[in-house]
C-alpha positions in Angstrom: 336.7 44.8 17.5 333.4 43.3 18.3 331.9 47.0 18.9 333.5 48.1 15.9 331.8 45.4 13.9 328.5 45.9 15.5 328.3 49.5 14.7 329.5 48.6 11.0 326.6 45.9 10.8 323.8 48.6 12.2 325.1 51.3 9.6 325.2 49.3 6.2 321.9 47.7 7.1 320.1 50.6 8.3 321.3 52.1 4.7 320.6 49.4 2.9 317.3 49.4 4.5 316.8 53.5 3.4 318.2 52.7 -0.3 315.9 48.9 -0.6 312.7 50.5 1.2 309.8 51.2 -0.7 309.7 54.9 -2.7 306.1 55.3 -3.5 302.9 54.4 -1.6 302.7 50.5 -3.0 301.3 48.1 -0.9 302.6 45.6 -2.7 306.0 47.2 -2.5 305.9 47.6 1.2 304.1 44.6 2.4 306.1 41.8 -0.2 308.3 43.6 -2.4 306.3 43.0 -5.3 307.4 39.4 -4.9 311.0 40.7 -6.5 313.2 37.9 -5.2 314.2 35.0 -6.7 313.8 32.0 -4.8 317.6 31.4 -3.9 317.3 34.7 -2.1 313.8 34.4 -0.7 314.6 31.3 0.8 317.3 32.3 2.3 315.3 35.3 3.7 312.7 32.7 5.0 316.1 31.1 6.4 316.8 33.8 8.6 313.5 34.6 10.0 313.4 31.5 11.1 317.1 31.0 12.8 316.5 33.3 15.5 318.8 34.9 18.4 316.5 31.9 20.3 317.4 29.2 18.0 320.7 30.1 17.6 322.1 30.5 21.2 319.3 28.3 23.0 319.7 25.0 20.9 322.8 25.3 21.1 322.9 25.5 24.9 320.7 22.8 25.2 322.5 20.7 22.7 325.9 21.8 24.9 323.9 20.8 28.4 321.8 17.6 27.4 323.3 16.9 24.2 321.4 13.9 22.5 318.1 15.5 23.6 319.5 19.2 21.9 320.0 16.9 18.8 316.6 16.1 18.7 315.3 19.2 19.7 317.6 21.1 16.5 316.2 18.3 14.0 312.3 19.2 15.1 313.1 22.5 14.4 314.5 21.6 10.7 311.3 19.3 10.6 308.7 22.3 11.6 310.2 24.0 8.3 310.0 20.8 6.5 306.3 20.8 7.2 305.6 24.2 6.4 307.2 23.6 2.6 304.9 20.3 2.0 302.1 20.8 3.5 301.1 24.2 3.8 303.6 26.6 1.8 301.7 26.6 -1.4 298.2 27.1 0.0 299.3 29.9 2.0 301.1 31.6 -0.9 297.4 31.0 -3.4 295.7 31.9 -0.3 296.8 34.8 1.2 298.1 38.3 0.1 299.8 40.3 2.7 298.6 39.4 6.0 297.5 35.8 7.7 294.5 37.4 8.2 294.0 37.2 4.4 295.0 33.5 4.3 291.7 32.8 6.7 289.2 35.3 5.3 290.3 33.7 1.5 286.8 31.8 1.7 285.2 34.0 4.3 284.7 37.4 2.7 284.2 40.3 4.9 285.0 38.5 8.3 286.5 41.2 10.1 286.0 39.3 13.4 288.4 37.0 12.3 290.9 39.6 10.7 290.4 41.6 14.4 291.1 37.9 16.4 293.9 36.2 13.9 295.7 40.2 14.6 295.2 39.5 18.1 296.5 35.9 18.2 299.9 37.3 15.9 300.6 39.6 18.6 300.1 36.9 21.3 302.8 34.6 19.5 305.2 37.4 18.6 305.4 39.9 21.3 307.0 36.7 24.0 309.5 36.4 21.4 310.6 39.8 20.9 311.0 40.5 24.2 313.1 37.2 24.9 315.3 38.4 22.2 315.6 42.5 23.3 316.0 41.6 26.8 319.2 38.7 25.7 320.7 41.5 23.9 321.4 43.6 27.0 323.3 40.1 28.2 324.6 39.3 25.1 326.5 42.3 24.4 327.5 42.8 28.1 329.1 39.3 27.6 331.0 39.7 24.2 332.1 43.4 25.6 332.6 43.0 29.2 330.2 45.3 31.0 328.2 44.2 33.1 325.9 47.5 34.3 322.0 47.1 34.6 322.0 51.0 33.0 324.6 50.1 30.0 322.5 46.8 29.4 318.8 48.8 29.6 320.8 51.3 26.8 321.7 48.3 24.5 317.7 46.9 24.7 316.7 50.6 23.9 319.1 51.5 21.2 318.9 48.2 19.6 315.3 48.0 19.6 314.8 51.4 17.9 317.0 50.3 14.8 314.7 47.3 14.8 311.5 49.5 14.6 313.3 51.3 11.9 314.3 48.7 9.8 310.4 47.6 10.0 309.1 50.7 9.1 311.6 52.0 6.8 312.4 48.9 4.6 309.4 47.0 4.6 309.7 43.2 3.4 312.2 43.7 1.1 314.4 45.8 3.0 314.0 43.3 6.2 314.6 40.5 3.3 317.6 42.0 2.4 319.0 42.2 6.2 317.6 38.6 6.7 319.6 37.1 3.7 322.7 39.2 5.2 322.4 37.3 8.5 321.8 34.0 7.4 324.9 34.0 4.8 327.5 35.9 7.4 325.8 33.0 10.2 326.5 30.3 8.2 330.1 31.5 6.7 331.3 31.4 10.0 329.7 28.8 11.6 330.9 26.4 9.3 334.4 28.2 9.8 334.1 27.4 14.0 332.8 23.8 13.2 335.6 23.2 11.0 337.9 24.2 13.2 335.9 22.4 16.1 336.3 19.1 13.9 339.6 19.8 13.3 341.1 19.6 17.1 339.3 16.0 17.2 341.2 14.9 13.7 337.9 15.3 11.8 336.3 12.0 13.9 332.8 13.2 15.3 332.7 10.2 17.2 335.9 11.4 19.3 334.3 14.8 19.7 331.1 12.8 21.2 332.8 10.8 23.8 335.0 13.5 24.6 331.7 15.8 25.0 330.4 12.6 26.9 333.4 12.2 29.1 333.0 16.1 30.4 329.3 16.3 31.0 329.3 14.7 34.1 326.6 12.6 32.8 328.6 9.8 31.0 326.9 7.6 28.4 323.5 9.6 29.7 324.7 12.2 28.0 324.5 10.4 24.4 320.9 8.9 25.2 317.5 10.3 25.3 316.2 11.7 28.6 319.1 13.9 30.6 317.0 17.4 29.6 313.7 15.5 31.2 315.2 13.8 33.7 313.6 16.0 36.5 310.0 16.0 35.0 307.3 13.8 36.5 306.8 12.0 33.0 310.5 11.7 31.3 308.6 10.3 28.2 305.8 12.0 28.0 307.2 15.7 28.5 309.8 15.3 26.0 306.8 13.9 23.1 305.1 17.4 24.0 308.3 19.2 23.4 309.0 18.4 20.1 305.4 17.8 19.3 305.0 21.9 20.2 308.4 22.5 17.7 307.5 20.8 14.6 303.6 21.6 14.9 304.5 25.4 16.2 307.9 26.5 14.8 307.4 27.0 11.3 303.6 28.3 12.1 304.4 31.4 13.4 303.2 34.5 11.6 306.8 36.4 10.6 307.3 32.9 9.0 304.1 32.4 7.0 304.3 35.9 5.5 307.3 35.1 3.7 304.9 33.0 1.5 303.1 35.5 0.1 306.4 37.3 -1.3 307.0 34.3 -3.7 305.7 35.2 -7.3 304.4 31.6 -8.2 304.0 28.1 -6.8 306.9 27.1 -8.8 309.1 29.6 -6.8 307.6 29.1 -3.2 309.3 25.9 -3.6 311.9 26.2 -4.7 312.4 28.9 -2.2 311.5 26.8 0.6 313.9 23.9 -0.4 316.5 26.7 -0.1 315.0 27.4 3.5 315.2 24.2 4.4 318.7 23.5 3.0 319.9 26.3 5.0 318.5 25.6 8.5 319.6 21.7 8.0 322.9 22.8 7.3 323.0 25.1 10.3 321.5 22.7 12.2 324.9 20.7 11.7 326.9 23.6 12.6 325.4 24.3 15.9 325.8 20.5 16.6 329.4 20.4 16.4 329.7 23.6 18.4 327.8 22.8 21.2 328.8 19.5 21.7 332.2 21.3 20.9 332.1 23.7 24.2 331.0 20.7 25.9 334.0 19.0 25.3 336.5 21.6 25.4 335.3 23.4 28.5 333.1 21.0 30.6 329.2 21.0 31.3 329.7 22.9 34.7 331.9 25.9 32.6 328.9 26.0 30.2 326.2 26.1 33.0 328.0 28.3 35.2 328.4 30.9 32.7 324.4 30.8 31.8 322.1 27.9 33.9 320.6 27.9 30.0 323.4 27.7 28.2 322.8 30.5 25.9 326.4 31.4 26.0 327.3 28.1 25.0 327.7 29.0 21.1 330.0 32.2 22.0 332.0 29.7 24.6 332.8 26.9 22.2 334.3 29.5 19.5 336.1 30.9 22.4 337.2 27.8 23.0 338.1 26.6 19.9 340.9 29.3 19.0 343.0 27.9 22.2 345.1 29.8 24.5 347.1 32.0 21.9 344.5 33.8 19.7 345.8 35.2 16.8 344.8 38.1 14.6 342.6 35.8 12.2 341.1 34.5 14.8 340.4 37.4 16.3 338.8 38.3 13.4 336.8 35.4 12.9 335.4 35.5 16.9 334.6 39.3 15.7 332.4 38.0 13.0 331.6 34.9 15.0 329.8 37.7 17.4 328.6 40.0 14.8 326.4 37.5 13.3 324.4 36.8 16.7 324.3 40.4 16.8 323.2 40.6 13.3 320.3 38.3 14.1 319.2 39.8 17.3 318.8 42.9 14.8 316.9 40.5 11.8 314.7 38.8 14.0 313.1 40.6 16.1 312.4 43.3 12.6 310.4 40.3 11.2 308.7 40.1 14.2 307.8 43.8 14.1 306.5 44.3 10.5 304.7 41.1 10.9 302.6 42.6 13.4 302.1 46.2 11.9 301.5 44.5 8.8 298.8 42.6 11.0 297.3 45.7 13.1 297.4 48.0 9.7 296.2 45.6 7.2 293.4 43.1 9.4 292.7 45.7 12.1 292.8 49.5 11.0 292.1 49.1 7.1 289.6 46.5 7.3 287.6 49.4 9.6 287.7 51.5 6.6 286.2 50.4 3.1 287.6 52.2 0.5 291.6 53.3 2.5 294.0 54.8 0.3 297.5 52.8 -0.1 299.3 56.3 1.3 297.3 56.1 4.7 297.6 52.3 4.8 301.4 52.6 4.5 301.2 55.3 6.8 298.9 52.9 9.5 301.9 50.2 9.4 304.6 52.3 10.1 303.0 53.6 13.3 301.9 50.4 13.7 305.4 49.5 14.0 306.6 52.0 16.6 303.3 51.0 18.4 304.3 47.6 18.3 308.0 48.2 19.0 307.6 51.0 21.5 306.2 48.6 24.4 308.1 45.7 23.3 311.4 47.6 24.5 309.9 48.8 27.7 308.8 45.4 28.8 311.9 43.7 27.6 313.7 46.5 30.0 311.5 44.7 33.0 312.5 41.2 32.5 315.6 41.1 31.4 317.3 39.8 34.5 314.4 36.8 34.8 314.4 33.7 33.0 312.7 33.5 29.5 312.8 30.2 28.7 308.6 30.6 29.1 308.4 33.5 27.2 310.1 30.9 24.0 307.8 28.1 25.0 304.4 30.4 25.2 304.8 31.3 21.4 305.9 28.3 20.1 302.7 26.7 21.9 300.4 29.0 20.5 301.8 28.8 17.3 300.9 24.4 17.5 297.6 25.3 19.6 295.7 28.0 17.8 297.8 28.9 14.1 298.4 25.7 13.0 295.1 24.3 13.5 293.6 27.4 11.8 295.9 26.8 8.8 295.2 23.4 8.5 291.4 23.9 9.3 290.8 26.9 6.7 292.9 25.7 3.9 291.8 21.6 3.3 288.4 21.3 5.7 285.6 22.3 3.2 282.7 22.5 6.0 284.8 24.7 8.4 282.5 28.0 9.3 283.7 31.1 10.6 282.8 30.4 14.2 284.6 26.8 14.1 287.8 29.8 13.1 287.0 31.8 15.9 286.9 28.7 18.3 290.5 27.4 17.0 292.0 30.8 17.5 290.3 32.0 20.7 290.1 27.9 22.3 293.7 27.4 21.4 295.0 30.5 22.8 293.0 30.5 26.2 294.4 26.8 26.8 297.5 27.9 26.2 297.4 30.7 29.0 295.8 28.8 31.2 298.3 26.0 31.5 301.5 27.8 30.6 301.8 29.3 34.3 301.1 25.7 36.0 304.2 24.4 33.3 307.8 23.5 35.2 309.3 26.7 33.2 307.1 28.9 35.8 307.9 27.2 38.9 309.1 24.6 40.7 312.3 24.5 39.8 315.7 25.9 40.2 315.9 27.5 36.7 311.9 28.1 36.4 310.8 31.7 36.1 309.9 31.9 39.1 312.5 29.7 41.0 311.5 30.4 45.1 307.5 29.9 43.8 305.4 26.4 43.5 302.0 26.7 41.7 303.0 23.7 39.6 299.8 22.7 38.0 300.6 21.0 35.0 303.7 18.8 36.0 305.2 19.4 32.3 307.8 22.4 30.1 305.5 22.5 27.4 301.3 22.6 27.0 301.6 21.1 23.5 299.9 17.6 25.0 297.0 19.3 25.8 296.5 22.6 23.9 297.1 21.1 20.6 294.0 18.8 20.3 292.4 21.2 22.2 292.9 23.8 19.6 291.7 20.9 16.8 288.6 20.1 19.0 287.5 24.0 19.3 287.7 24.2 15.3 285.6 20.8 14.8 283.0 21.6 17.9 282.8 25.0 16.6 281.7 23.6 12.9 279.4 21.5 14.4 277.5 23.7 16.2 277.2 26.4 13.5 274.8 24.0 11.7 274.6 22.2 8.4 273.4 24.7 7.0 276.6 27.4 7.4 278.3 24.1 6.9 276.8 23.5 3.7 277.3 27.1 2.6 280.7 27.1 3.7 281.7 23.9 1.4 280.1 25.9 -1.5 282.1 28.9 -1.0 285.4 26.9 -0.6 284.8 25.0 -3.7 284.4 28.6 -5.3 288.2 29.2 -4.4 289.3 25.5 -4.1 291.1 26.1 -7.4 293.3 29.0 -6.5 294.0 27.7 -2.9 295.4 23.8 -3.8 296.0 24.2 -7.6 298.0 27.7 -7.4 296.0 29.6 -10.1 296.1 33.5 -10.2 295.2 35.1 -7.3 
């Protein structure tokens, strides 16, 4: 049933993608849909771009392992998006156009070195995350189906990435909109169903389904307290601050999230759009709570962990779970949708993630080259742009599918906090920023980031590191959030600074020229 529904899933969307995609040469068609949607339905678009395969089975599996500390780790991730809606959604929708590269150059005309580097920099932060995603899909499916064949999981990486490219280039925003809002409402619907049920074994008391989760974690009353996930880092305290720090700051940074602000019409409807976001990740955020501390419960820590060291199969395991040992046809049915949704936004994400970046590489890179491009070779640009960007994203995800990718997460989520959100910030409420003080945030806060990630205990020195038998350990902590992130703030003031007053001076002048349309939302 599970292969039935995921070949049902990758046929309606793929048509709805043909039927929904953009019928003319528009740019504004392909790139934001002509800002079409209302805000119910573009926030829940924004929803699902940001619940990813990541968030969905990896919070959970830490919530299932650790539990208090996967708690926390969920509600940073709700907090990230709360961020994004009141401090920088508005801006970025008055701001920007199609690309972030438009955000930055708002007040900096004609800077294609920082089109060219904020490209770059999306790419950085995307490409780890689409290739965590295609190479879990491999696993995934092998799980919910029951193969377990490198060749049959390489197959599943390649087919499932090619419908990703397509979705990208065929449907643009409002075709991956469409798919997005698909995932989110068939992820929630039977979420809520599994935590329902998962509520319903413990007589509807939470607090019974936390001791019991506490009683089979082998970690006791730890296992309700802050620290268990940390417990083997050098600073407990300080490592788990940089965590969360990197979440909130980096999470709802990330370029495939801050282009859904351009597809809102008005700065009435980008909030009201985000509050649906937000509504919908907290509300999710509840769901895979219950769950993971469900599978906890029901099955034991050591089941969890021996099925994934992660615990990715932690959301699948407490549905399992759940249902009992007699299964009967509507459960089977609601396991089948259960797994259709993960599969569903395997598909989503990693299509955001795509026409992000050919949006990026068509519309900063290639156009900016040419001054007067028509719309029919610019649309043309982003959907090679998106095999270009897809094409070696499936290849690599084929070569690391059987390490772990816990870094590859952790690497865009700190370059996201480290060199995005200090840009954002930077460009869109510091008057006297200057181009080079730009190109010192984005450059500074990418380089620290890949200079410290391979030192982090996700690389080495540990059992579940990437590169468990190695020790280069460096920088005794999972994250580089401690250090990269006021790093990246530093480059963009030291950078101001030594451009001179008088850039400095001539900046402030031409941000007051915009100031208007960037805080106050007039017409673009």
């Amino acid at each position: 049933m599970s292969l039935v529904g995921f070949s049902a899933v990758a046929t309606v969307t793929l048509l709805l993608c043909v039927l929904t995609g953009p019928d003319r040469d528009d740019l504004d068609e392909f790139y934001t849909g002509y800002g079409s949607l209302s805000p119910m339905r573009n926030g829940l678009a924004i929803a699902g771009d940001y619940i990813s395969a990541a968030t969905v089975l990896g919070t959970s599996g830490v919530i299932a392992l650790f539990g208090y500390d996967g708690v926390v780790l969920a509600l940073s991730t709700a907090l990230s998006l709360m961020l994004l809606m009141f401090l920088l959604a508005e801006p970025l929708r008055n701001a920007g156009r199609f690309t972030m590269g438009d955000a930055l150059t708002r007040r900096m005309p004609g800077g294609r070195s920082v089109r060219i580097t904020a490209s770059a920099v999306t790419l950085a932060s995307l490409l780890p995350l689409m290739l965590v995603q295609l190479a879990g899909t491999g696993q995934l499916m092998g799980f919910i189906l029951g193969f377990s064949g490198e060749s049959m999981q390489t197959g599943c990486i390649v087919g499932v990435g090619a419908l990703m490219i397509g979705y990208a280039a065929i449907g643009g925003m409002k075709g991956t909109a469409l798919i997005q809002i698909l995932k989110i409402v068939l992820l929630l619907g039977s979420g809520l169903v599994v935590a329902a049920l998962m509520l319903h074994r413990f007589d509807w008391n939470p607090g019974a389904l936390f001791d019991a989760a506490a009683a089979n974690s082998g970690a006791g009353d730890a296992f309700l307290t802050s620290g268990l996930q940390f417990t083997g880092s050098a600073s407990p305290g300080i490592d788990m601050i940089s965590s969360h720090l990197t979440v909130v700051l980096g999470g709802a940074c990330l370029p495939h999230i801050t282009m859904r602000m351009y597809t809102a019409d008005s700065a009435r409807q980008v909030r009201r759009s985000m509050s649906w976001a937000v509504s919908g990740v907290a509300l999710f955020v509840l769901v895979i709570t219950v769950v993971g501390f469900g599978a906890t419960a029901l099955l034991g820590r050591a089941v969890v962990a021996g099925a994934d060291p992660r615990g990715n199969t932690a959301y699948l395991l407490g549905t399992r779970a759940v249902f009992g040992a007699e299964v009967s046809t509507a459960e089977t049915v609601l396991l089948t949708t259960v797994t259709t949704a993960i599969f569903l936004t395997v598909l989503a994400s990693v299509a955001g993630m795509i026409l992000a970046c050919a949006n990026s590489l068509a519309h900063d890179v290639f156009a900016a080259r040419v001054r007067e491009m028509t719309p029919r070779r610019e649309m043309l640009l982003a959907r090679l742009s998106a095999a270009a960007v897809g094409v070696p994203a499936i290849l690599l995800a084929t070569l690391v599918q059987h390490h772990s990718l816990h870094p590859l997460i952790t690497l865009s989520f700190c370059l996201g906090a480290s060199a995005i959100a200090p840009a954002l910030v930077y460009s869109l409420f510091w008057r006297r920023y200057t181009r080079t003080g730009l190109l010192a945030t984005l450059v500074g806060g990418t380089v620290s980031v890949l200079v410290l990630m391979p030192g982090t205990n996700l690389v080495s020195g540990s059992p579940v590191a990437a590169f468990p038998d190695a020790d280069f350990n460096f920088f005794p902590l999972t994250t580089t959030g401690l250090l990269s992130i006021p790093f990246g703030f530093l480059c963009g003031w030291l950078g101001t600074v030594v451009s001179g007053r008088a850039r400095a001076e001539e900046q402030r002048r031409q941000y007051e020229a915009v100031e208007g349309w960037i805080l106050a939302g007039a017409v673009r």
